[in-house]
TORKOL-4160 file (C-alpha; in steps of 0.2 Angstrom, whole numbers, padded with zeros to 4 digits, m for minus):
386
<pt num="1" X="m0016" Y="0091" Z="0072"/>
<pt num="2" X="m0018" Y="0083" Z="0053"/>
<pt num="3" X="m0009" Y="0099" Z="0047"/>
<pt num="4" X="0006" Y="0096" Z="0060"/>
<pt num="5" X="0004" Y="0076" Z="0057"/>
<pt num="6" X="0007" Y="0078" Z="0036"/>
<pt num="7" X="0022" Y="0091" Z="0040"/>
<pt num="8" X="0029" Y="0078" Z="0050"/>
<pt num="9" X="0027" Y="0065" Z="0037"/>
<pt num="10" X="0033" Y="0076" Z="0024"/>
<pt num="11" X="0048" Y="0083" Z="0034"/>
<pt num="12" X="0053" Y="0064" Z="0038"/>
<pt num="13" X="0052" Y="0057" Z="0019"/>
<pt num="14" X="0062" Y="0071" Z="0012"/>
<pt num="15" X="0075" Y="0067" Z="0024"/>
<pt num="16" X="0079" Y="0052" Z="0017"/>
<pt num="17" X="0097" Y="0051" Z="0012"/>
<pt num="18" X="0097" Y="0037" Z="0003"/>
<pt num="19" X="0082" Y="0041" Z="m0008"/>
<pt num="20" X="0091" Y="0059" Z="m0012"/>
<pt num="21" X="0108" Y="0049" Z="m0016"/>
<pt num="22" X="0098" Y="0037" Z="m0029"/>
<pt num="23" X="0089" Y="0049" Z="m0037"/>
<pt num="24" X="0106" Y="0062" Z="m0041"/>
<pt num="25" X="0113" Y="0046" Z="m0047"/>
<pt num="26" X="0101" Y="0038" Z="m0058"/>
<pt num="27" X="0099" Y="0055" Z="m0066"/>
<pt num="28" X="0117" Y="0056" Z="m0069"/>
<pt num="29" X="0116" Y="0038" Z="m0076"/>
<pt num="30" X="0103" Y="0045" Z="m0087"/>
<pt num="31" X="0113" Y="0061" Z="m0092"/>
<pt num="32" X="0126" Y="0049" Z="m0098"/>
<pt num="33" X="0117" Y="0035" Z="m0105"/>
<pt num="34" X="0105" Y="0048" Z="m0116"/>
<pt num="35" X="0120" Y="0061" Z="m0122"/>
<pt num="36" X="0134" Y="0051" Z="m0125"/>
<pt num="37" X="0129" Y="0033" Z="m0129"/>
<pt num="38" X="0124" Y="0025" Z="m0145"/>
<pt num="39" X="0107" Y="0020" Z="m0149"/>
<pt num="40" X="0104" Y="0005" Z="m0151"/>
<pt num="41" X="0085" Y="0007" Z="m0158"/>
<pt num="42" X="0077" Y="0024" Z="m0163"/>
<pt num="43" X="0073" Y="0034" Z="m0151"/>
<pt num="44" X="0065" Y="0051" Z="m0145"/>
<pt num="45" X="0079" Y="0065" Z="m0146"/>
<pt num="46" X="0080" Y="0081" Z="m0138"/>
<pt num="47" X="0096" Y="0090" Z="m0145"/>
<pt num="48" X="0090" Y="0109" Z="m0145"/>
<pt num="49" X="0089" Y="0108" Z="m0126"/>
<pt num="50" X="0096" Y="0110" Z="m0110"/>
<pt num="51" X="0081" Y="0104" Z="m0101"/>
<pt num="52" X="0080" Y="0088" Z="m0115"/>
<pt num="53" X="0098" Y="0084" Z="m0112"/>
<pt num="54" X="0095" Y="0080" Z="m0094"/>
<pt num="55" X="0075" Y="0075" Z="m0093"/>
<pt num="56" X="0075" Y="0065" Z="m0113"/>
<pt num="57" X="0080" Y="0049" Z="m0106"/>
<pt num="58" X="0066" Y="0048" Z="m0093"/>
<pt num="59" X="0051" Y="0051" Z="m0106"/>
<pt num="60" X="0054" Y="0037" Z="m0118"/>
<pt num="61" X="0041" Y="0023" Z="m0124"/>
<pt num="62" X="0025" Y="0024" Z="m0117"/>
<pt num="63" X="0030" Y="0040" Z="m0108"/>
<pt num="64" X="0026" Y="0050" Z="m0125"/>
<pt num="65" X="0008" Y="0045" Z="m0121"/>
<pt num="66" X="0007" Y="0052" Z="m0105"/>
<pt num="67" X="0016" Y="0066" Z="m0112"/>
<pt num="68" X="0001" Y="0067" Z="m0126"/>
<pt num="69" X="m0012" Y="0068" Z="m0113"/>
<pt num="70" X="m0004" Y="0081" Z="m0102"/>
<pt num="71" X="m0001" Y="0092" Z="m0118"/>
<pt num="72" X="m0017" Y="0090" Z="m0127"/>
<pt num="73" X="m0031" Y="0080" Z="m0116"/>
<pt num="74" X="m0039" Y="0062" Z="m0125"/>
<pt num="75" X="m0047" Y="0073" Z="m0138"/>
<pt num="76" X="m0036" Y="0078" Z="m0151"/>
<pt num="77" X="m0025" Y="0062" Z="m0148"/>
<pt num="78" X="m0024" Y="0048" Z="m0159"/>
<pt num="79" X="m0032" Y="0030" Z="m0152"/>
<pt num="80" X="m0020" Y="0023" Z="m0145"/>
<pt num="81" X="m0017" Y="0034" Z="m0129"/>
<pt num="82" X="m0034" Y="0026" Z="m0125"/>
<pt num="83" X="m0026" Y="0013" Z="m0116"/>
<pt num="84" X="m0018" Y="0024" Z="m0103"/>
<pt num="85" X="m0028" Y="0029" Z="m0087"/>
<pt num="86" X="m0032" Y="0047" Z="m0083"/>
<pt num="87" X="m0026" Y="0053" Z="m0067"/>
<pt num="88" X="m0008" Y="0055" Z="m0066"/>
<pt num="89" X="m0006" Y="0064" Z="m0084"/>
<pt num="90" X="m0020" Y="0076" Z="m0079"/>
<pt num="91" X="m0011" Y="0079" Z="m0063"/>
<pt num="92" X="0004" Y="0084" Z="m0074"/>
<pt num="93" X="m0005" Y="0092" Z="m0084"/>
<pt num="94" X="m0012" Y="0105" Z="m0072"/>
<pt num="95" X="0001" Y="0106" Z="m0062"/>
<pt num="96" X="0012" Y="0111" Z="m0076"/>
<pt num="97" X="0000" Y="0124" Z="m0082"/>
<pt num="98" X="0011" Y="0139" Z="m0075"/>
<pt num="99" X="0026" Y="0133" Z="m0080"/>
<pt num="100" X="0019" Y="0132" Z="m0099"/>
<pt num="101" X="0017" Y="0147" Z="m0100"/>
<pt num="102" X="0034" Y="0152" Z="m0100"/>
<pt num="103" X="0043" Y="0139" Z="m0108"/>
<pt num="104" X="0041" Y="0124" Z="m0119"/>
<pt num="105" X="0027" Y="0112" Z="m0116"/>
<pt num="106" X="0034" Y="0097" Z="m0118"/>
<pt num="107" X="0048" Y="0099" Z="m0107"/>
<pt num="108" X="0042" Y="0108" Z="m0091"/>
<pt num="109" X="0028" Y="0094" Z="m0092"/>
<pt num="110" X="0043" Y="0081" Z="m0092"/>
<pt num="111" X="0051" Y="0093" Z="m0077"/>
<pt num="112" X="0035" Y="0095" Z="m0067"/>
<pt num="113" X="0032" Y="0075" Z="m0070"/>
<pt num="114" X="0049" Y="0071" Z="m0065"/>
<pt num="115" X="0048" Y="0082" Z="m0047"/>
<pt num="116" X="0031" Y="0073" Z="m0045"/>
<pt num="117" X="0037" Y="0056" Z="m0049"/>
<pt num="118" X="0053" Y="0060" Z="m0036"/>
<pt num="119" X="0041" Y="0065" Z="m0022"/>
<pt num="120" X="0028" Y="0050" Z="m0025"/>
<pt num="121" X="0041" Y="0039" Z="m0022"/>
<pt num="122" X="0049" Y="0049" Z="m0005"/>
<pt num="123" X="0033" Y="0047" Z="0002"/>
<pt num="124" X="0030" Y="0028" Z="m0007"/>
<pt num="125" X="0048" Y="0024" Z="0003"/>
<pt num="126" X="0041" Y="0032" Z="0020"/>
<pt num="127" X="0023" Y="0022" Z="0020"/>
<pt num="128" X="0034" Y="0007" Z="0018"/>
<pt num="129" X="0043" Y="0009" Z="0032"/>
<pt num="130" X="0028" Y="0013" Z="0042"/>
<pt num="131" X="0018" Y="m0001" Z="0035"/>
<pt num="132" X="0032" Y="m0012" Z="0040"/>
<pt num="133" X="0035" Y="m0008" Z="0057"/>
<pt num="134" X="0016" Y="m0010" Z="0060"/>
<pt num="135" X="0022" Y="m0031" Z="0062"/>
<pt num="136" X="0041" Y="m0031" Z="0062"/>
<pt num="137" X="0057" Y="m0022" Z="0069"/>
<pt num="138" X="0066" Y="m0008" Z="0060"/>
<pt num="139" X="0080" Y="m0016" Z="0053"/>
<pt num="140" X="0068" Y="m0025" Z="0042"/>
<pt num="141" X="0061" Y="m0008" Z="0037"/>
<pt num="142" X="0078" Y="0000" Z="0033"/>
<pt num="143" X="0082" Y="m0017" Z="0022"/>
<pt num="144" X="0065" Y="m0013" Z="0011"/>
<pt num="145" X="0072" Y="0004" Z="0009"/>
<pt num="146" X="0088" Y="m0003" Z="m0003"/>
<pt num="147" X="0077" Y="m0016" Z="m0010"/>
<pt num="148" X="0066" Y="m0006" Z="m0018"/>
<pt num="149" X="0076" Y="0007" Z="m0022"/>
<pt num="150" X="0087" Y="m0004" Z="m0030"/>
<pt num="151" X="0074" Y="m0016" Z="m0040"/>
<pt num="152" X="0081" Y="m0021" Z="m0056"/>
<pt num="153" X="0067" Y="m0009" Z="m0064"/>
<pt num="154" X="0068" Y="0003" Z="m0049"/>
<pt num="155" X="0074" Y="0018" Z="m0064"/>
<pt num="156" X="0056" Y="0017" Z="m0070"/>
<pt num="157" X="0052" Y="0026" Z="m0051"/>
<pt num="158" X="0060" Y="0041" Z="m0062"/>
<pt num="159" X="0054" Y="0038" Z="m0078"/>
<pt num="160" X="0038" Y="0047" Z="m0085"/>
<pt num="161" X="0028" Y="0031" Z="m0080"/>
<pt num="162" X="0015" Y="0027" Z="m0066"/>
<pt num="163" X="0025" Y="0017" Z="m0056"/>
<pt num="164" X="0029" Y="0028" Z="m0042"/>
<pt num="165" X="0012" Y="0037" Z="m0040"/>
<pt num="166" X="0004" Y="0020" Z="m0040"/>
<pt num="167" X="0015" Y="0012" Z="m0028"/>
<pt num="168" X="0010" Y="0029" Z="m0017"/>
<pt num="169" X="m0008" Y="0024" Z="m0018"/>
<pt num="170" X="m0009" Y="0008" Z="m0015"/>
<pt num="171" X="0006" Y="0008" Z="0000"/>
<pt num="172" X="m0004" Y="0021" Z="0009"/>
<pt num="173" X="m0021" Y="0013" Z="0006"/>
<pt num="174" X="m0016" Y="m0002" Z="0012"/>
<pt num="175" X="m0007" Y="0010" Z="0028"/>
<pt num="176" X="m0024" Y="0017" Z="0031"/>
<pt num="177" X="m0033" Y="0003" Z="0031"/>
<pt num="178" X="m0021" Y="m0006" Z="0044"/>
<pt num="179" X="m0023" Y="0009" Z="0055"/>
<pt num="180" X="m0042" Y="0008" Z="0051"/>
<pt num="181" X="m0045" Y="0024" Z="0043"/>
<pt num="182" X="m0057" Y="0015" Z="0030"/>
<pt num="183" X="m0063" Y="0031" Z="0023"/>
<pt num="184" X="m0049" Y="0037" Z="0019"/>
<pt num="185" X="m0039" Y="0022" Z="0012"/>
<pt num="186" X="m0052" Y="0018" Z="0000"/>
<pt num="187" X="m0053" Y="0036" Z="m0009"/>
<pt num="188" X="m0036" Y="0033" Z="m0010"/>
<pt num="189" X="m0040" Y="0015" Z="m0018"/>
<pt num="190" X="m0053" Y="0024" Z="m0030"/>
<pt num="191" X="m0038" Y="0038" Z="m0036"/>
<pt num="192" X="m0026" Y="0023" Z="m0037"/>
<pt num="193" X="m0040" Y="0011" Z="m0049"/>
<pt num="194" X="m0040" Y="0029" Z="m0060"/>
<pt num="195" X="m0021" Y="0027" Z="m0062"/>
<pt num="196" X="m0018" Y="0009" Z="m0068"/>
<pt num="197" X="m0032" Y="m0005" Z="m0071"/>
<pt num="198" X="m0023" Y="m0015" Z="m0057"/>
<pt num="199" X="m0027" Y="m0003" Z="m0046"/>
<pt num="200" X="m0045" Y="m0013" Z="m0045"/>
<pt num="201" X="m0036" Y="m0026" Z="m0037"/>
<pt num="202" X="m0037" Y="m0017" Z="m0020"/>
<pt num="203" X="m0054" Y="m0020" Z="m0019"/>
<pt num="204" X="m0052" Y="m0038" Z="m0015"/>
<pt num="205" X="m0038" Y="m0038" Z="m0006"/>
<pt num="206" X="m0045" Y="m0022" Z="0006"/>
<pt num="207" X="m0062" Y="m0034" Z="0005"/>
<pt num="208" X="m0050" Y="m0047" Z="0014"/>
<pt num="209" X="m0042" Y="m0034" Z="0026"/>
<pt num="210" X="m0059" Y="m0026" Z="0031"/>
<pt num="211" X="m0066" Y="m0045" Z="0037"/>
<pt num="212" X="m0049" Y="m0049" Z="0045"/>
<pt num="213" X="m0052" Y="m0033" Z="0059"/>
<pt num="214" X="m0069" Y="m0039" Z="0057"/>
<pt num="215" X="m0063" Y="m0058" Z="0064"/>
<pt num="216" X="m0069" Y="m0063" Z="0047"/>
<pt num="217" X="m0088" Y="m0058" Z="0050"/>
<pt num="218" X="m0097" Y="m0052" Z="0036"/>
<pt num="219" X="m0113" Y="m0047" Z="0047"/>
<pt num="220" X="m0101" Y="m0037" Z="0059"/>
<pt num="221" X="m0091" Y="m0027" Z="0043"/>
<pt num="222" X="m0107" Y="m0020" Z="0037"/>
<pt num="223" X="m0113" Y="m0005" Z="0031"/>
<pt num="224" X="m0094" Y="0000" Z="0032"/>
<pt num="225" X="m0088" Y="m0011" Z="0020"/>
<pt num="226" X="m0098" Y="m0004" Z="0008"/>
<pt num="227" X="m0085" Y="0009" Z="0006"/>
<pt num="228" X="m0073" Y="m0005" Z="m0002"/>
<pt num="229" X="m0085" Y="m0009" Z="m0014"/>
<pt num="230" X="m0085" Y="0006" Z="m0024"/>
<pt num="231" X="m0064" Y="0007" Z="m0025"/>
<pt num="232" X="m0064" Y="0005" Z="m0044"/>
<pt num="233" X="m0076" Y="0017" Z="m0046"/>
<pt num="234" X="m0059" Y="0027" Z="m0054"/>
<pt num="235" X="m0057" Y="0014" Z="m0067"/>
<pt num="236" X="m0076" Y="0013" Z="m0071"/>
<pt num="237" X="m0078" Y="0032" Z="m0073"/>
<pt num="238" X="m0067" Y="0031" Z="m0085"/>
<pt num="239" X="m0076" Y="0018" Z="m0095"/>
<pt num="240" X="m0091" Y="0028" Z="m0093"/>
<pt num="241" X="m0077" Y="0043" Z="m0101"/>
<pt num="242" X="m0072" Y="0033" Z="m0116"/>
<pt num="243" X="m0091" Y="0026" Z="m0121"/>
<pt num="244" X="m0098" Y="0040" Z="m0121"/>
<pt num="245" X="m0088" Y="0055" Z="m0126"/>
<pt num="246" X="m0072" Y="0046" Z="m0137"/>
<pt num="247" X="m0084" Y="0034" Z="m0147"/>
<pt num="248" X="m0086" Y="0018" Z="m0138"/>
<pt num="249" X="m0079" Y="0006" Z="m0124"/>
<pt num="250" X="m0072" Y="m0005" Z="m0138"/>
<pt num="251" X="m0059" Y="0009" Z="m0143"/>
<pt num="252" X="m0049" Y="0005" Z="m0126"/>
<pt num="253" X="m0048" Y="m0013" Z="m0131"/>
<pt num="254" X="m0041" Y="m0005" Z="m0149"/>
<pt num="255" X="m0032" Y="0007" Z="m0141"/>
<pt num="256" X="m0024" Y="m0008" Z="m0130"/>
<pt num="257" X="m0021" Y="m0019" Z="m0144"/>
<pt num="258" X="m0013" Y="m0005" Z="m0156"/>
<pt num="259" X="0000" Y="0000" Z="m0141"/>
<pt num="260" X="0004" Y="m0019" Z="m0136"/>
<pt num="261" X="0001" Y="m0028" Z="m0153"/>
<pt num="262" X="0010" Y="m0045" Z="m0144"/>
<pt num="263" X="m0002" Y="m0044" Z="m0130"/>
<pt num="264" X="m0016" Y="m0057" Z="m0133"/>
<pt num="265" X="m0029" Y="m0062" Z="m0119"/>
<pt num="266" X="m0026" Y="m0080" Z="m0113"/>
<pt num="267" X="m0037" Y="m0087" Z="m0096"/>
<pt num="268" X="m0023" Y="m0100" Z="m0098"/>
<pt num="269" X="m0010" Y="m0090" Z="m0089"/>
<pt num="270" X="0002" Y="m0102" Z="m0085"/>
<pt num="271" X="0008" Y="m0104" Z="m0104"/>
<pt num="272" X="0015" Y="m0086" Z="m0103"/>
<pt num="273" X="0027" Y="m0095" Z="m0090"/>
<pt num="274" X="0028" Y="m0112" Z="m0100"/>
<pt num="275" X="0029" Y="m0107" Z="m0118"/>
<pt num="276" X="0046" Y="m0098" Z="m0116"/>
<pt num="277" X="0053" Y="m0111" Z="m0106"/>
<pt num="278" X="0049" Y="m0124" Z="m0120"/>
<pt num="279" X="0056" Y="m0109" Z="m0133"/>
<pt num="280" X="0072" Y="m0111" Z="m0120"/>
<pt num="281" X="0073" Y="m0131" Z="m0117"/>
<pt num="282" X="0073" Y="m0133" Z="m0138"/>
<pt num="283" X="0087" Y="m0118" Z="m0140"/>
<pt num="284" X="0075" Y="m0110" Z="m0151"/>
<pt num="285" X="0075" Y="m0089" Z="m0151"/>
<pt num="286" X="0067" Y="m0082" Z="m0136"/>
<pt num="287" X="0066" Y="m0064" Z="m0132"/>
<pt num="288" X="0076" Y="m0056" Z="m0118"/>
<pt num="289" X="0060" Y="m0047" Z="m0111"/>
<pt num="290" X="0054" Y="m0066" Z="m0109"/>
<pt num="291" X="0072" Y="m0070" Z="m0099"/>
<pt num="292" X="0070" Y="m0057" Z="m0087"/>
<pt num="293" X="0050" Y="m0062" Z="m0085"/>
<pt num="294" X="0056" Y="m0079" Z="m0080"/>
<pt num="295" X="0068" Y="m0074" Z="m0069"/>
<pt num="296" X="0054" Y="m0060" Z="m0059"/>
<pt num="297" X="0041" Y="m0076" Z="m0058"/>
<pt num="298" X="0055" Y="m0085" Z="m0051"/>
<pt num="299" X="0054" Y="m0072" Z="m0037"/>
<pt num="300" X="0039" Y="m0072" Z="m0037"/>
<pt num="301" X="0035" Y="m0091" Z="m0033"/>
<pt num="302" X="0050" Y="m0090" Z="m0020"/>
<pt num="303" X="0041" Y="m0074" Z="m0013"/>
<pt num="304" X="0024" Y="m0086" Z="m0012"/>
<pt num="305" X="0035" Y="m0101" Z="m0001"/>
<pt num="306" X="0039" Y="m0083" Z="0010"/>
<pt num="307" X="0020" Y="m0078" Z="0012"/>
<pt num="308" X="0019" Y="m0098" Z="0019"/>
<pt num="309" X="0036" Y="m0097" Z="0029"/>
<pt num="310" X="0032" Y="m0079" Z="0040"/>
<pt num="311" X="0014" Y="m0080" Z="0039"/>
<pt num="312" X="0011" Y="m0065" Z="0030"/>
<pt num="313" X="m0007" Y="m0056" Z="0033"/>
<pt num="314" X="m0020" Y="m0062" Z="0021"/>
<pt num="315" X="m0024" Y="m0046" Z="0011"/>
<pt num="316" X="m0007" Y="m0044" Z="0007"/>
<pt num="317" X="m0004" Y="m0063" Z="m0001"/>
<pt num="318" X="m0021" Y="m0057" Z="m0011"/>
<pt num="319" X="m0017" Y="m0042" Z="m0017"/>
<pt num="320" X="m0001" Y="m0051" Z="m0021"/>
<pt num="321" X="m0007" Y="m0068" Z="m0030"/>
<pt num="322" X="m0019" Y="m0057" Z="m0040"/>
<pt num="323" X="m0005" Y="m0045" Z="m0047"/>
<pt num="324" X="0005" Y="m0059" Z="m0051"/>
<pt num="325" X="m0008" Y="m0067" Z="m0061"/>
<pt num="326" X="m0018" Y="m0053" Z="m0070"/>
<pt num="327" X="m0002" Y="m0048" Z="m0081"/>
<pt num="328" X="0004" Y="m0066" Z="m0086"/>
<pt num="329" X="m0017" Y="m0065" Z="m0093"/>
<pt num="330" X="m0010" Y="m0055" Z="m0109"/>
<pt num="331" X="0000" Y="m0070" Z="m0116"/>
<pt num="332" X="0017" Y="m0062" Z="m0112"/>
<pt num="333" X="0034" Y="m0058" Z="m0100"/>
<pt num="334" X="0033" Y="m0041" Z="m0107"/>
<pt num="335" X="0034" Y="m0028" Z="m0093"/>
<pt num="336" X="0031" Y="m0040" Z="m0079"/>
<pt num="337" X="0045" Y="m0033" Z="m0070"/>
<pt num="338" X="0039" Y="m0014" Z="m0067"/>
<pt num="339" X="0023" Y="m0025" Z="m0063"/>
<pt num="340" X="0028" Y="m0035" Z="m0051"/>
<pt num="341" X="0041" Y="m0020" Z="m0043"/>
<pt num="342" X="0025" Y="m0011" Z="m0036"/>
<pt num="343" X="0017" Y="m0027" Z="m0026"/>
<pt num="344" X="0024" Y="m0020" Z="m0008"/>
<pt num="345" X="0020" Y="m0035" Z="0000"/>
<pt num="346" X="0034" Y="m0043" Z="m0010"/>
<pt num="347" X="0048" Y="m0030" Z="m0001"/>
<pt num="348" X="0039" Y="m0035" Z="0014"/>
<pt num="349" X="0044" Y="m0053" Z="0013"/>
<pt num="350" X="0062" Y="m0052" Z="0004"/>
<pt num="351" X="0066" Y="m0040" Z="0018"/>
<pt num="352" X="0062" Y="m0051" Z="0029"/>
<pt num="353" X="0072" Y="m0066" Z="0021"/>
<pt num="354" X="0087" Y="m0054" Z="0019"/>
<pt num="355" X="0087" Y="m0048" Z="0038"/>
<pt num="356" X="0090" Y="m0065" Z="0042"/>
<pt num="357" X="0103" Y="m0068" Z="0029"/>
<pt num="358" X="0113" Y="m0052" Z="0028"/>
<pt num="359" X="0126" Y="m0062" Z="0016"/>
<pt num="360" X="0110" Y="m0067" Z="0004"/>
<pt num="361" X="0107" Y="m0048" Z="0006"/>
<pt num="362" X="0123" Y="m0041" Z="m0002"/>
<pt num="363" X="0123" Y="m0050" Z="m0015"/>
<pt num="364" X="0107" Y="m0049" Z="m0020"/>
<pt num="365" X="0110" Y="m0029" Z="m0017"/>
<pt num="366" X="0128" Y="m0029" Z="m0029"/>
<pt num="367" X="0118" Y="m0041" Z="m0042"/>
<pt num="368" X="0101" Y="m0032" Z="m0044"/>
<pt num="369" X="0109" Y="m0013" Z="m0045"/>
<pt num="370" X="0122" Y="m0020" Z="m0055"/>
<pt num="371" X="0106" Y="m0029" Z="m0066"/>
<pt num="372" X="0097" Y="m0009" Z="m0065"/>
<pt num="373" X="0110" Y="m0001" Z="m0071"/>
<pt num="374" X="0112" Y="m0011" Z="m0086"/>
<pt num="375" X="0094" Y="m0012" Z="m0089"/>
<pt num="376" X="0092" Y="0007" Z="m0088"/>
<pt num="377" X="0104" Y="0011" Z="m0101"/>
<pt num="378" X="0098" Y="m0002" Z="m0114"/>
<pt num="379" X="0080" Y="0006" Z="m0110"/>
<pt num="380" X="0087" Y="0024" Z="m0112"/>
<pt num="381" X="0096" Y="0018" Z="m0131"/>
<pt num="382" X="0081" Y="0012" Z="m0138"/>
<pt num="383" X="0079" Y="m0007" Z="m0130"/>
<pt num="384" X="0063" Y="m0009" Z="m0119"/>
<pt num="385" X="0065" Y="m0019" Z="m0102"/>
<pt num="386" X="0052" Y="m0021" Z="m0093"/>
């Protein structure tokens, strides 16, 4: 029955057409952007290789760390890889052990990550339709499917980042947990919170889901809720890693503030909204990554009015308002978008929105693939959008 039930669902995500169509072009956006483009900044190059001419534009920026860790492990890297959670490069890691063998490291660990990355995401795209139909028709499921898929970041989904393995995790946890498999939803929670430090986050938010079936008693969700308590218990492990076999808990908090030297902890997170907009309002310099920030929590606070409007279900406006907040607490715009991208519940309510205003629909589609391709190819020549 589970066996027949997963072949099923695996059958039904490959067999997503348009999944298959934006992944062959994106690649080929890729192809193009990497080999015949000029960079803009400095960038990784792969020029001896077949395999680096086509994968090369996927494994830039922090993807080198990921890369570090499936090569090598945490121990013979330098600090700064610190900063990046476990699970997925280890799962890179040992799934490209074969493959090393034969050929280069680096590159069938870029290939095997790639493959992963595609397959996260076909199922990422299926849970989401599932999910959806749970409370609405399918045309608003088949709307989420371009949405997300054409995200202005959407290209990191292929990149040699977290974003589609993490957006797995916490879609089908969330899935589980409608469909009250609590079990299983939270070890999912745990791999997710082993993935990215967000991935915490569920624990509140499933804490909000598990009272809701539980018509908001506490008294009646015990013992079981128990199990949502321990869903960071990925991230913590991995705290419990760092003190005591790489030297100290302080070296992720070096490790962070040597990869992201601009981010600076701030409880006051509404300046990482304000201070650009002053920067804006005096025509003084502001970045472009800051624009683009402005324009995602624009989204966002429209998303929030949409959570009012069609009465979204109140673990999802939690998980939501939290993964808003927690990145705007480093005192920057920088990569809010990828951020924000993998907050379902935001795809949920624009989908929604567009079913209802098909004209607002396609030209939000025309604008925002438009807005990805450009983004990818100044990310691929050296600029980082995020």
């Amino acid at each position: 029955m589970i066996i027949n039930s997963a072949k099923k669902f695996i059958k039904e995500s490959l067999e997503n057409k348009y999944l298959w169509i934006w992944v062959l072009s994106y690649l080929i956006l890729s192809i193009i952007a990497y080999n015949f483009m000029t960079p803009l900044k400095t960038r990784p190059i792969y020029e001896n290789s077949l395999v680096g001419k086509i994968f090369g534009g996927l494994s830039l920026f922090d993807a080198s760390s990921y890369l570090t860790i499936a090569k090598d492990g945490y121990e013979n890297a330098r600090i700064g890889v610190t900063a990046f959670f476990p699970f997925y490069p280890i799962i890179i890691r040992y799934i490209s052990y074969p493959f090393r063998l034969f050929t280069d490291n680096v590159f069938s660990i870029i290939i095997i990550g790639t493959i992963l990355n595609v397959f996260c995401l076909a199922f990422s795209l299926n849970f989401l339709k599932k999910i959806i139909k749970i409370d609405y028709q399918g045309k608003v499921a088949k709307y989420s499917q371009f949405i997300l898929l054409l995200f202005p970041f959407s290209f990191f989904f292929l990149s040699l980042y977290t974003e589609s393995i993490f957006l797995l995790a916490i879609i089908s946890s969330f899935y589980f947990a409608r469909n009250k498999r609590w079990l299983l939803a939270c070890i999912i929670a745990i791999f997710a919170s082993s993935i990215r430090l967000p991935g915490i986050l569920l624990a509140p938010a499933l804490f909000v889901e598990f009272l809701n079936q539980s018509n908001w008693s506490i008294k009646r969700s015990l013992p079981k809720i128990l199990w949502v308590v321990i869903t960071p218990l990925g991230a913590i492990l991995y705290f419990i890693y760092i003190q005591m076999f790489r030297g100290g808990l302080y070296l992720y908090f070096e490790a962070y503030r040597t990869s992201w030297p601009d981010r600076k902890f701030t409880p006051f997170f509404l300046s990482s909204i304000f201070d650009p907009i002053i920067e804006l309002i005096k025509f003084k310099s502001i970045k472009p990554n800051d624009i683009l920030g402005l324009l995602i929590v624009a989204m966002a606070i429209f998303v929030i009015y949409l959570f009012y409007k069609y009465k979204i279900r109140a673990s999802y406006i939690v998980f939501s308002i939290l993964n808003f907040v927690l990145p705007l607490l480093t005192g920057t715009m920088e990569s809010i978008g990828r951020y924000y991208m993998v907050v379902f519940p935001i795809i949920i309510c624009l989908s929604i929105f567009f079913s209802k205003n098909r004209w607002i629909f396609w030209l939000y589609i025309i604008s925002s693939a438009i807005a990805s391709i450009v983004l990818m190819i100044l990310f691929i020549n050296g600029v980082f959008v995020g």
